[in-house]
Each structure stands twice: as structure tokens, then as C-alpha cells.
KOLGU-4560 file (N, C-alpha, C; in nm, 3 decimals, padded with zeros to 5 digits):
<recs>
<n_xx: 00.130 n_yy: 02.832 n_zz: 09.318 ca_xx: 00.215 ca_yy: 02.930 ca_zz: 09.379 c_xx: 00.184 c_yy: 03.069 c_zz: 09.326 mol: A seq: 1 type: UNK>
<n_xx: 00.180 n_yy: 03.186 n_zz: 09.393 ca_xx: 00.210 ca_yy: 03.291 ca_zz: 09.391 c_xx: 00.280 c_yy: 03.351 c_zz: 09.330 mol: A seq: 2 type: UNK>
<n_xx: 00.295 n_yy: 03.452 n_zz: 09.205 ca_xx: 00.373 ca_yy: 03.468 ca_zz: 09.209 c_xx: 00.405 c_yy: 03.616 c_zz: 09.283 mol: A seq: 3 type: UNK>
<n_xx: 00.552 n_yy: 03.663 n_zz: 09.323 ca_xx: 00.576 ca_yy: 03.784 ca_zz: 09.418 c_xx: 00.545 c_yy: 03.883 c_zz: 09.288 mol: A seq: 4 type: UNK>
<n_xx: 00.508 n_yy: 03.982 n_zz: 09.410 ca_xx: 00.469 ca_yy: 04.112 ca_zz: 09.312 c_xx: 00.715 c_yy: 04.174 c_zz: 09.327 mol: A seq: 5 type: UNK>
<n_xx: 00.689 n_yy: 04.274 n_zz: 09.241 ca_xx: 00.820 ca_yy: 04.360 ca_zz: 09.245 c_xx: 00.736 c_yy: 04.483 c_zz: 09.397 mol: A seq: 6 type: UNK>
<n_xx: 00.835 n_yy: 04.499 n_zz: 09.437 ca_xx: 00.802 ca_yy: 04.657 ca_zz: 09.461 c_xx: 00.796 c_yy: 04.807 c_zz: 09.362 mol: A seq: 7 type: UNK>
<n_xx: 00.736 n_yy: 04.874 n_zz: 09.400 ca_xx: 00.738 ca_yy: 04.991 ca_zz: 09.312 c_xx: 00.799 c_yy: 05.051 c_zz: 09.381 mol: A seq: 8 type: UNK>
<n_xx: 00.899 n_yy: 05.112 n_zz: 09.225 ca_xx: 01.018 ca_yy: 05.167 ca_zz: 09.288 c_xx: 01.010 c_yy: 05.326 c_zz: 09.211 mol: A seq: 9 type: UNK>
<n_xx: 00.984 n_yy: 05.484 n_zz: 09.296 ca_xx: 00.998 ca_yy: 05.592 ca_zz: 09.279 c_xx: 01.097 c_yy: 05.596 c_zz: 09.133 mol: A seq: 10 type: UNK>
<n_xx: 00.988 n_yy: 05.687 n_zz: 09.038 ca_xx: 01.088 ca_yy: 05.718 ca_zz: 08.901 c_xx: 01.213 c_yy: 05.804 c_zz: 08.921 mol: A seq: 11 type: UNK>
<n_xx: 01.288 n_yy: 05.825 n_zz: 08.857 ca_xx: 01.449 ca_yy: 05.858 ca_zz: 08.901 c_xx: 01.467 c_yy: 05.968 c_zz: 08.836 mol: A seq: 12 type: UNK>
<n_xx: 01.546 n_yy: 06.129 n_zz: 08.891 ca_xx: 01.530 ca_yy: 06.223 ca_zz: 08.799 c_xx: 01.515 c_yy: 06.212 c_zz: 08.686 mol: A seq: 13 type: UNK>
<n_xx: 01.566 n_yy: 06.118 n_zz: 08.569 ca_xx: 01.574 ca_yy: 06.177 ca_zz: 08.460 c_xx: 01.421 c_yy: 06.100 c_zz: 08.365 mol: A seq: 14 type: UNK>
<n_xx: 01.335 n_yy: 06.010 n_zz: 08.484 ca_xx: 01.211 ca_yy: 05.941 ca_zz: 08.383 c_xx: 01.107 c_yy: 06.080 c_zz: 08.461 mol: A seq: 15 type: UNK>
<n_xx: 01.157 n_yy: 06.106 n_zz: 08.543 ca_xx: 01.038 ca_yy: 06.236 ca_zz: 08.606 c_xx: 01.093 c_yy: 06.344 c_zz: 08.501 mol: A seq: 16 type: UNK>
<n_xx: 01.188 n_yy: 06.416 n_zz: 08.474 ca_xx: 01.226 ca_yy: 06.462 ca_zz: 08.355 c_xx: 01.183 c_yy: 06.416 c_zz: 08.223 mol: A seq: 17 type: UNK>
<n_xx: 01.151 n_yy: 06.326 n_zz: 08.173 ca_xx: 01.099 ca_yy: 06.326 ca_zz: 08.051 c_xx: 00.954 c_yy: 06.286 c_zz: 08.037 mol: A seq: 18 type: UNK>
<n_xx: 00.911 n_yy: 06.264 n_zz: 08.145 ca_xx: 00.769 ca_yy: 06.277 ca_zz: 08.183 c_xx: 00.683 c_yy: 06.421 c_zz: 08.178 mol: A seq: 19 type: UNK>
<n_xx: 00.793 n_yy: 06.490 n_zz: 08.256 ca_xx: 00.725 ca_yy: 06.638 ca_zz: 08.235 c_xx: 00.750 c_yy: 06.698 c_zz: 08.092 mol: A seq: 20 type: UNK>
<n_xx: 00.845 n_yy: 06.618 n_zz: 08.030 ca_xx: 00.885 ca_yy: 06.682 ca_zz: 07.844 c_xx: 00.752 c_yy: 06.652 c_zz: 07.766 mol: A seq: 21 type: UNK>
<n_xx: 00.716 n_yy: 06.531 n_zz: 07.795 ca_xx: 00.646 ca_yy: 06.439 ca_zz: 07.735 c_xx: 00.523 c_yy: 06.543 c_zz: 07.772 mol: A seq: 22 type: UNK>
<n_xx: 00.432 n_yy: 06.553 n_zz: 07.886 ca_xx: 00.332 ca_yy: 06.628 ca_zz: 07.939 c_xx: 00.332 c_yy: 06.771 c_zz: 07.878 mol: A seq: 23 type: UNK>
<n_xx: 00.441 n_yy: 06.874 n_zz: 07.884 ca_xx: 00.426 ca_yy: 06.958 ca_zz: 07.798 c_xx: 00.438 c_yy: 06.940 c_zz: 07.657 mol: A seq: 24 type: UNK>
<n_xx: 00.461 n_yy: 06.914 n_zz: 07.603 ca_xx: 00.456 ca_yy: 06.840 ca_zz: 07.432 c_xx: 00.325 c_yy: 06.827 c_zz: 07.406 mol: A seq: 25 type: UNK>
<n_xx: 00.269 n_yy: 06.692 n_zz: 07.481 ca_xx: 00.133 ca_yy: 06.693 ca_zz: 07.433 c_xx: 00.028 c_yy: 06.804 c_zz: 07.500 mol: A seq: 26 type: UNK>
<n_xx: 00.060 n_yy: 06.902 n_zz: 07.570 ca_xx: -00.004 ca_yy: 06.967 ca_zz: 07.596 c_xx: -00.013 c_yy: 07.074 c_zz: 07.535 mol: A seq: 27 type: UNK>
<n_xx: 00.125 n_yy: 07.111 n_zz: 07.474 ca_xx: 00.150 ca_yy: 07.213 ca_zz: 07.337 c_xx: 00.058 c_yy: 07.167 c_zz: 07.185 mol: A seq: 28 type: UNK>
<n_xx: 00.024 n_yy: 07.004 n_zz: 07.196 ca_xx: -00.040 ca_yy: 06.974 ca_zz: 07.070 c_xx: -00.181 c_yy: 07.014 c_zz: 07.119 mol: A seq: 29 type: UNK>
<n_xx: -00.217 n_yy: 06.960 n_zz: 07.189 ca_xx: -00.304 ca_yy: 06.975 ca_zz: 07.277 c_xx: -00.415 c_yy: 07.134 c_zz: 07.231 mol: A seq: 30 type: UNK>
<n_xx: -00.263 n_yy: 07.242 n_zz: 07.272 ca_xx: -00.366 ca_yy: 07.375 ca_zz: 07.233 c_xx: -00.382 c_yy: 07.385 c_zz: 07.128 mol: A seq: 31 type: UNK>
<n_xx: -00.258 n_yy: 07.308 n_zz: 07.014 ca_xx: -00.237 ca_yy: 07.408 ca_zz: 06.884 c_xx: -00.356 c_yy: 07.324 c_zz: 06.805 mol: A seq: 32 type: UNK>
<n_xx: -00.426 n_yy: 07.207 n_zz: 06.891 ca_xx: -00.539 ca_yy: 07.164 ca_zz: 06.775 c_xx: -00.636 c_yy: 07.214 c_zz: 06.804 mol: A seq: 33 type: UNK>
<n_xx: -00.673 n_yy: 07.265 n_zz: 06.955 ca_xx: -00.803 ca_yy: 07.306 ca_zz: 06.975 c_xx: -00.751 c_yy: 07.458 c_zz: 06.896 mol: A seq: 34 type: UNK>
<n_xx: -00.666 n_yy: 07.529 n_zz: 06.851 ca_xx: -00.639 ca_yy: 07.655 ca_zz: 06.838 c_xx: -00.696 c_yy: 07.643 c_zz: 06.659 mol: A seq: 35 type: UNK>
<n_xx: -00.618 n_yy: 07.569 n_zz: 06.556 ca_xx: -00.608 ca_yy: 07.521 ca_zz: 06.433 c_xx: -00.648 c_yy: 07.440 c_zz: 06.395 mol: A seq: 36 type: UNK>
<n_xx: -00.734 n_yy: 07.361 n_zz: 06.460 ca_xx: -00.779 ca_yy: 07.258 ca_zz: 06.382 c_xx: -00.875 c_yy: 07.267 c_zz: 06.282 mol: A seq: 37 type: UNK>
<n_xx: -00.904 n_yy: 07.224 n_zz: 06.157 ca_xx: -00.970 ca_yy: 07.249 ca_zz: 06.070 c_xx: -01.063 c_yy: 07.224 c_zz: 06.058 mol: A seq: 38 type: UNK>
<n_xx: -01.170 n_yy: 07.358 n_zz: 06.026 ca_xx: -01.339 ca_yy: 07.372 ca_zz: 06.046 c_xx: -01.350 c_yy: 07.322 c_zz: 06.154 mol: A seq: 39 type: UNK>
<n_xx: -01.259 n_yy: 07.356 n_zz: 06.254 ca_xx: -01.312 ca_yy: 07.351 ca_zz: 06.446 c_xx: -01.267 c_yy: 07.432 c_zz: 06.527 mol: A seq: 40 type: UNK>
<n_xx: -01.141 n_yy: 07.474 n_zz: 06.499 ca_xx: -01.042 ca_yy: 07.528 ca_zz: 06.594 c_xx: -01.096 c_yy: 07.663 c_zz: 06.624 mol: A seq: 41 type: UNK>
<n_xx: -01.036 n_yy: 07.775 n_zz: 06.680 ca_xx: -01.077 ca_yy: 07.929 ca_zz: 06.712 c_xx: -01.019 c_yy: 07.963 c_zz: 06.605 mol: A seq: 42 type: UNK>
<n_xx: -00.965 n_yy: 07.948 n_zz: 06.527 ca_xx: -00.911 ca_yy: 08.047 ca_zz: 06.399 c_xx: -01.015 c_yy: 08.068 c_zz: 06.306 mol: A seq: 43 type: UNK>
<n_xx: -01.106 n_yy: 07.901 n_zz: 06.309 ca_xx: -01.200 ca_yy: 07.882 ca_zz: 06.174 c_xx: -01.354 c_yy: 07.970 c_zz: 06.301 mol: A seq: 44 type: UNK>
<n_xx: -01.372 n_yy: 07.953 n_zz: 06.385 ca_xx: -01.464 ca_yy: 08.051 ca_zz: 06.455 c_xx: -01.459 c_yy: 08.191 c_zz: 06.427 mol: A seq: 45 type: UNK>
<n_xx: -01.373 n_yy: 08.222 n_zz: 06.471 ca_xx: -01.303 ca_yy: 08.377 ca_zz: 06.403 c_xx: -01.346 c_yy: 08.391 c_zz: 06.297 mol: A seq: 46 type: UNK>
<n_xx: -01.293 n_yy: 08.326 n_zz: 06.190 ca_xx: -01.331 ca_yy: 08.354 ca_zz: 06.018 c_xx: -01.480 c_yy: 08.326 c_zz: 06.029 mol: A seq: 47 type: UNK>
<n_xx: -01.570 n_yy: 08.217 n_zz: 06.046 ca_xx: -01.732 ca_yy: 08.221 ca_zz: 06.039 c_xx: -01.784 c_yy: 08.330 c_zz: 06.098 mol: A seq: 48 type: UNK>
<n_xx: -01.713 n_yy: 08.366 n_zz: 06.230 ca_xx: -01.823 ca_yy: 08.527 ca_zz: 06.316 c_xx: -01.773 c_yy: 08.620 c_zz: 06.180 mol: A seq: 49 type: UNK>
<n_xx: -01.684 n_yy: 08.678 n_zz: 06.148 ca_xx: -01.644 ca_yy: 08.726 ca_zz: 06.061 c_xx: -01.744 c_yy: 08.756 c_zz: 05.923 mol: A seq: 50 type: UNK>
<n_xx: -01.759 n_yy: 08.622 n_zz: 05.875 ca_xx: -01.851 ca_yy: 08.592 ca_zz: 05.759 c_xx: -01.985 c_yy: 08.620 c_zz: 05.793 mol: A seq: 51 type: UNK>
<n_xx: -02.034 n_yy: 08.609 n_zz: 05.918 ca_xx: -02.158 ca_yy: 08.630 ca_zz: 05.984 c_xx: -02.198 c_yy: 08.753 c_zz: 05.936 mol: A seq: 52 type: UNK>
<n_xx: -02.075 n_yy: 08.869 n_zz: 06.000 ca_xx: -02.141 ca_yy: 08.984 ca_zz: 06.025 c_xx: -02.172 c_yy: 09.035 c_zz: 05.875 mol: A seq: 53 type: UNK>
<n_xx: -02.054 n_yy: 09.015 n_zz: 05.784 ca_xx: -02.077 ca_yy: 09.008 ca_zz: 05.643 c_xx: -02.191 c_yy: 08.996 c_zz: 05.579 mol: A seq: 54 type: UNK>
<n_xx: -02.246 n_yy: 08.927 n_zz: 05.634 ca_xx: -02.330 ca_yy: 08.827 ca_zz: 05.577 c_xx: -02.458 c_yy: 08.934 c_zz: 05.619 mol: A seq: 55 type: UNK>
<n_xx: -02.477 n_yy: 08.960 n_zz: 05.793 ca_xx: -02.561 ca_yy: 09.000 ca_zz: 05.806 c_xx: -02.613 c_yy: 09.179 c_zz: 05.721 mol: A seq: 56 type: UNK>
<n_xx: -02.441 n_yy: 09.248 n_zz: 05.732 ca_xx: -02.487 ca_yy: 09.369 ca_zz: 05.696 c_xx: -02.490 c_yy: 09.391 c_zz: 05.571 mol: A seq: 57 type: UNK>
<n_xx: -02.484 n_yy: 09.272 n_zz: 05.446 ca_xx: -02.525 ca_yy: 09.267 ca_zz: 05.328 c_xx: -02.692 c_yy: 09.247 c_zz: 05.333 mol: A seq: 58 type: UNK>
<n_xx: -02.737 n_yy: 09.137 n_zz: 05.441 ca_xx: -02.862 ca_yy: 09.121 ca_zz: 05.408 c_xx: -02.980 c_yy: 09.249 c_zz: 05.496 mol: A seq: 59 type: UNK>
<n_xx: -02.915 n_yy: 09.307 n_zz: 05.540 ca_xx: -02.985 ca_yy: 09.419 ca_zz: 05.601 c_xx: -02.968 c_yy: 09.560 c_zz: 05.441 mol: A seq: 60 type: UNK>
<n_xx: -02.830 n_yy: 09.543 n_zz: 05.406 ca_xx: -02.847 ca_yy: 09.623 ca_zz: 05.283 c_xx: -02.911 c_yy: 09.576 c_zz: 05.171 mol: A seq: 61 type: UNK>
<n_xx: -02.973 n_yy: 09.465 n_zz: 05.130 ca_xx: -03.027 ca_yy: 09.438 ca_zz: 05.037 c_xx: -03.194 c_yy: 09.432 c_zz: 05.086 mol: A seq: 62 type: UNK>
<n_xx: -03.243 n_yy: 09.447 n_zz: 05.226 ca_xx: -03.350 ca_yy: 09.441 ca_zz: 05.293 c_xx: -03.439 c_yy: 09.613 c_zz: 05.261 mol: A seq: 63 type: UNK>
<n_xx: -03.292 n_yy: 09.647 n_zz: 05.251 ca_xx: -03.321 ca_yy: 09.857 ca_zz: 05.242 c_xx: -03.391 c_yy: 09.865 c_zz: 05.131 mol: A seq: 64 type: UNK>
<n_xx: -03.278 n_yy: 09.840 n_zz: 05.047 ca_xx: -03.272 ca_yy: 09.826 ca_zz: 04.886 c_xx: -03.405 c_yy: 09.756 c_zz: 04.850 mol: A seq: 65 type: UNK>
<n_xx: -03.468 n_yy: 09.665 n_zz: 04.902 ca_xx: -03.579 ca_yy: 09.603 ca_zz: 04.880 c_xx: -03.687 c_yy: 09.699 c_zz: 04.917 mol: A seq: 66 type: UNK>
<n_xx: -03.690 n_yy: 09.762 n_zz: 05.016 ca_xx: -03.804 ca_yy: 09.852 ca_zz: 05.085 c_xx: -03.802 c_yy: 09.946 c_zz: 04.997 mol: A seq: 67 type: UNK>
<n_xx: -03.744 n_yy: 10.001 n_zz: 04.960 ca_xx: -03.721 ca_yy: 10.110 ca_zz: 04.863 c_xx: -03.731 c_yy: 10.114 c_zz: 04.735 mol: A seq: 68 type: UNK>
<n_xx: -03.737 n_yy: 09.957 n_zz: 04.677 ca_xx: -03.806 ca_yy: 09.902 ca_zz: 04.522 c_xx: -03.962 c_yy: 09.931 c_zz: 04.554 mol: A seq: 69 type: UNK>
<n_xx: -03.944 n_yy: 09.855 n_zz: 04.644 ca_xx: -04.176 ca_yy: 09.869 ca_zz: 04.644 c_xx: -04.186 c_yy: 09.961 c_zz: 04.678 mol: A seq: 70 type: UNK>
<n_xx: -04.160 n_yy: 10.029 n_zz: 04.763 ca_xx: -04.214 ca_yy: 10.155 ca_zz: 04.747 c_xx: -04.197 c_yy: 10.226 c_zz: 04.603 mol: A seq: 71 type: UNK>
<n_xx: -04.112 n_yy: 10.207 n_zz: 04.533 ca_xx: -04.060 ca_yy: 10.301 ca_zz: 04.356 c_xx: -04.195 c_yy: 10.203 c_zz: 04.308 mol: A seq: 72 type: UNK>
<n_xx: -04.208 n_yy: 10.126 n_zz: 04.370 ca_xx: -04.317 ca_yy: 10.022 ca_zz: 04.293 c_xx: -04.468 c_yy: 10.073 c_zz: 04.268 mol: A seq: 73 type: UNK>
<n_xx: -04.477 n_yy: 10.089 n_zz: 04.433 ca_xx: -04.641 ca_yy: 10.105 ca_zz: 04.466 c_xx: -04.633 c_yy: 10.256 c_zz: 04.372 mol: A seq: 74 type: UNK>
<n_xx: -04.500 n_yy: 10.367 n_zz: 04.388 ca_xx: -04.506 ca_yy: 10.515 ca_zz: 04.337 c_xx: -04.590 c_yy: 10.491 c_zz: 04.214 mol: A seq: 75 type: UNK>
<n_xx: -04.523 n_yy: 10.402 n_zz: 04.128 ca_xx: -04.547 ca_yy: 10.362 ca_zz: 04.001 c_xx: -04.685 c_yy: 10.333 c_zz: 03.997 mol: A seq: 76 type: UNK>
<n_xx: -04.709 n_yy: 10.274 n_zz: 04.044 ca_xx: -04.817 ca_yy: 10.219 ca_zz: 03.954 c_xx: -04.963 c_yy: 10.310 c_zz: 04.048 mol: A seq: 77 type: UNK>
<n_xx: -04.921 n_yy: 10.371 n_zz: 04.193 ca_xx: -05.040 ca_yy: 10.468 ca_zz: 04.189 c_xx: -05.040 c_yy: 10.630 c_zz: 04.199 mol: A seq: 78 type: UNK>
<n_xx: -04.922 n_yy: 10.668 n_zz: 04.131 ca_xx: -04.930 ca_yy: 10.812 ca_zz: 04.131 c_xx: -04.903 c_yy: 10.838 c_zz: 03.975 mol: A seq: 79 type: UNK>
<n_xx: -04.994 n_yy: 10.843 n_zz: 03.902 ca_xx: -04.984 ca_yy: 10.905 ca_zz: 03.731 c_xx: -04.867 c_yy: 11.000 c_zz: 03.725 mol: A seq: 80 type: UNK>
<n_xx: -04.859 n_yy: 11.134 n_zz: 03.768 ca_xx: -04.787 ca_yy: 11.229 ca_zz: 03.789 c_xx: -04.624 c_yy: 11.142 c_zz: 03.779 mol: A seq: 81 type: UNK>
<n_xx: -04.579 n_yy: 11.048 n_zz: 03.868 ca_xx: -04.439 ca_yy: 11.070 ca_zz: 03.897 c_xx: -04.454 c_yy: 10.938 c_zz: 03.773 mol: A seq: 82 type: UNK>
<n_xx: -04.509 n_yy: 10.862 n_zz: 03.711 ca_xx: -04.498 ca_yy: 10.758 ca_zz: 03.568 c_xx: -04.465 c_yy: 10.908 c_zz: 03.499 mol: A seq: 83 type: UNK>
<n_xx: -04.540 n_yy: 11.010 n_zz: 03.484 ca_xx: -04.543 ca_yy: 11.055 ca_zz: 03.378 c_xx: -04.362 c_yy: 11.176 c_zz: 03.402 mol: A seq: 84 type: UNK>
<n_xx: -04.362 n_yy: 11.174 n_zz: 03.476 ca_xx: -04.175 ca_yy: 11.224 ca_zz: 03.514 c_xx: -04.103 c_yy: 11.146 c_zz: 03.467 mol: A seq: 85 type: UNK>
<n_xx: -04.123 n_yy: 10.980 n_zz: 03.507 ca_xx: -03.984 ca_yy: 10.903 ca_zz: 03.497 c_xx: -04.009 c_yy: 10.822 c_zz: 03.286 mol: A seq: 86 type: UNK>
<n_xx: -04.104 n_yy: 10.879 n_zz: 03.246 ca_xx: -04.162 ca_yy: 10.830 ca_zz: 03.122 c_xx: -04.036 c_yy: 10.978 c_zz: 03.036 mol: A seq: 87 type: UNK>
<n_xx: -04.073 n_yy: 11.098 n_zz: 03.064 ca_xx: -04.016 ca_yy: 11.185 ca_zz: 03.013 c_xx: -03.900 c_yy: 11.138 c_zz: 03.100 mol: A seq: 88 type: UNK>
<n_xx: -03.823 n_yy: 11.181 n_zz: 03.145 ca_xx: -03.722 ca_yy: 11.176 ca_zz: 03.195 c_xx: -03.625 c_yy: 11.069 c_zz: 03.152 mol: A seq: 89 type: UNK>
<n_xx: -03.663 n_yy: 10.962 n_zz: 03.171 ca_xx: -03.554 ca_yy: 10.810 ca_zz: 03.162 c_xx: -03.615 c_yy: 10.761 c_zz: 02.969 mol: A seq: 90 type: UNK>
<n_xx: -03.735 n_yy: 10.792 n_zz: 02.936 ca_xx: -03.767 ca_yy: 10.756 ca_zz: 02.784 c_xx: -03.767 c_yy: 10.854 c_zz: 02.664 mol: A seq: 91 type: UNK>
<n_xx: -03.751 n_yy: 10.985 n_zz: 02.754 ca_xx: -03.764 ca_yy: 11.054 ca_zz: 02.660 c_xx: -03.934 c_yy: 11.133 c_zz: 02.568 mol: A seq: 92 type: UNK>
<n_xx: -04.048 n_yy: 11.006 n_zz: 02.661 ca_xx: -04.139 ca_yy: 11.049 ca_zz: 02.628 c_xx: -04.205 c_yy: 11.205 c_zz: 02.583 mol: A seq: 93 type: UNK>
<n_xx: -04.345 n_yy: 11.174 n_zz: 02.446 ca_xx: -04.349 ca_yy: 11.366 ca_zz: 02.474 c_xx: -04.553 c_yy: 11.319 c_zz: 02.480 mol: A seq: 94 type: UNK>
<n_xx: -04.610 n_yy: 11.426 n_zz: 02.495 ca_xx: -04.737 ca_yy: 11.416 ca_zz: 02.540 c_xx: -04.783 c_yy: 11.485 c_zz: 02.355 mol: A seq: 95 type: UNK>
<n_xx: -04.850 n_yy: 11.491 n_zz: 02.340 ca_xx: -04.940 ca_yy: 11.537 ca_zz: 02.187 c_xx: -04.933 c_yy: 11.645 c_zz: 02.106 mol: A seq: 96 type: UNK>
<n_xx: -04.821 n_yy: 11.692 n_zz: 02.036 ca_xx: -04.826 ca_yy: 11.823 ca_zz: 02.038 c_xx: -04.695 c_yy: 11.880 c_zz: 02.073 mol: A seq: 97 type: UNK>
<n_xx: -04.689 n_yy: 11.841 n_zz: 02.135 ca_xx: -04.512 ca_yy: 11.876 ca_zz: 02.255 c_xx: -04.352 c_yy: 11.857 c_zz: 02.179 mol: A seq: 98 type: UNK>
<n_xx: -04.320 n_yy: 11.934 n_zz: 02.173 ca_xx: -04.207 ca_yy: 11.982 ca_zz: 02.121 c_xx: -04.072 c_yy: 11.949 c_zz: 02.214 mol: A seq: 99 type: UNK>
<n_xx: -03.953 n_yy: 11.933 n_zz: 02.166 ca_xx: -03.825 ca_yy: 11.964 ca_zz: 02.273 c_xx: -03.725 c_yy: 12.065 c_zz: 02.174 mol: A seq: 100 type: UNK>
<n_xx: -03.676 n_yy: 12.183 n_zz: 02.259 ca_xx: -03.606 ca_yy: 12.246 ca_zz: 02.214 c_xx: -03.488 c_yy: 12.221 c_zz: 02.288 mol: A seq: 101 type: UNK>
<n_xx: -03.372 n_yy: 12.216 n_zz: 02.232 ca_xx: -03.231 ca_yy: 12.213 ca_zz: 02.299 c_xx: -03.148 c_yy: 12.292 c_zz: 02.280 mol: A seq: 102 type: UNK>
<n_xx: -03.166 n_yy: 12.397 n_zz: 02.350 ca_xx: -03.057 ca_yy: 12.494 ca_zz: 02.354 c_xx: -02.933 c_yy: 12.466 c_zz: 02.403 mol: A seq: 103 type: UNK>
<n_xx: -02.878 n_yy: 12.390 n_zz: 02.415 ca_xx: -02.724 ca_yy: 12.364 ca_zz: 02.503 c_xx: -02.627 c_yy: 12.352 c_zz: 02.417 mol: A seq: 104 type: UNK>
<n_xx: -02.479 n_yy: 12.432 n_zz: 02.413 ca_xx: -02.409 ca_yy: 12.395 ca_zz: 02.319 c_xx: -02.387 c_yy: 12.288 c_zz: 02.271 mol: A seq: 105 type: UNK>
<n_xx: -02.375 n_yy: 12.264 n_zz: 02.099 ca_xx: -02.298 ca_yy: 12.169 ca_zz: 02.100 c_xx: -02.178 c_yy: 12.170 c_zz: 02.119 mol: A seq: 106 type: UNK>
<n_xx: -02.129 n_yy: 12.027 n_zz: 02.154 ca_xx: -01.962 ca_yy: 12.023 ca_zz: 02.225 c_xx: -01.885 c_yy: 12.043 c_zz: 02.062 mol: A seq: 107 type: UNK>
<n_xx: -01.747 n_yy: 12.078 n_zz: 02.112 ca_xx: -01.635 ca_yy: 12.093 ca_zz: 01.988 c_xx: -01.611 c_yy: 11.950 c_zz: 02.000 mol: A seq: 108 type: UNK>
<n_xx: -01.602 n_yy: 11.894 n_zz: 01.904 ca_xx: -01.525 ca_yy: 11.778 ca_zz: 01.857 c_xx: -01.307 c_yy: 11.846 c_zz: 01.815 mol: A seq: 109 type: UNK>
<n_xx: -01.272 n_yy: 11.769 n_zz: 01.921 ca_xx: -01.098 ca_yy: 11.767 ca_zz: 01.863 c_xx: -01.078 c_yy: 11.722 c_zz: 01.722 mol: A seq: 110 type: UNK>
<n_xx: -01.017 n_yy: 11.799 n_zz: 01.693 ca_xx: -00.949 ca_yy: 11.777 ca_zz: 01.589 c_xx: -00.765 c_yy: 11.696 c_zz: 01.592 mol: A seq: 111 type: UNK>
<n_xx: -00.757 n_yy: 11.589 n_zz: 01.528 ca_xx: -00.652 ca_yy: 11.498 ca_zz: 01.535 c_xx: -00.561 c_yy: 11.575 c_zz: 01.452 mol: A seq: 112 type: UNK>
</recs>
């Protein structure tokens, strides 16, 4: 024997009412995970573009900073003239003979 099916019977205001509760609910979870979810969501996108650009306009400033060593580099080691500036200058170096006179006041020391 057979058994009879039921008929289907139209949901009744209040299961169509909590159907649509139910549908927005999970549709509210729905955004707030694609929104927050962790190391996925648009919040953690945001913060990585963020870190990106960071990232990039440090390594473009340390790219400068680099161009600008070798070149102090190549200065160095093929122009005698500017060794012999940054030798006096930053060491104090003197050439044979060569004297330093310092005329500049000395400072007052306070008295306590």
C-alpha cells in the first residue's frame, strides 16, 4: 500500500514572519563576516593596502638613500680632492707641516 502524501499547506502569517526574521539575521551575519572576519574580511584588506603603501614608500626611501651611498661611494674612492675634505673635515686630518689656529671664543663656563 501506498502511503497518502499530506497536502501542502501555505505557511501562516506568523511562520512567514519568522522566516523573514530568520533570513535577515543570517543575512546580517552574513555581512558582518564577510565585513570582520579575521585575516579575510574588508577591515583586514584595509589594514594590508595600508601596510602596502607603508611598506612601499619606505622601500622607495631606502632605494634613494641607497643611490646616494654609492654615489658618496664611487665620490670616495675616485675623486682625491673630496677624501681629502671629508679626511679634514669629519677626522680632523692635517697634511705635513700644517698647522690649525682657532680663533673662536672660548665659551664662559657658569658658575654654580
Amino acid at each position: 500500500m501506498a502511503k497518502k502524501r499530506r497536502p501542502v499547506q501555505k505557511p501562516s502569517p506568523i511562520q512567514k514572519n519568522r522566516l523573514r526574521k530568520v533570513c535577515i539575521a543570517l543575512t546580517c551575519l552574513g555581512v558582518l563576516w564577510v565585513l570582520f572576519a579575521p585575516n579575510q574580511g574588508v577591515v583586514s584588506l584595509l589594514r594590508q593596502r595600508s601596510e602596502l603603501k607603508e611598506l612601499q614608500a619606505e622601500k622607495e626611501r631606502l632605494r634613494l638613500e641607497n643611490e646616494k651611498l654609492t654615489a658618496e661611494l664611487e665620490q670616495l674612492r675616485n675623486d682625491p680632492e673630496y677624501l681629502e675634505e671629508i679626511a679634514r673635515k669629519d677626522f680632523g686630518l692635517l697634511k705635513k707641516n700644517e698647522r690649525i689656529y682657532d680663533f673662536s671664543k672660548p665659551e664662559k663656563k657658569e658658575q654654580k
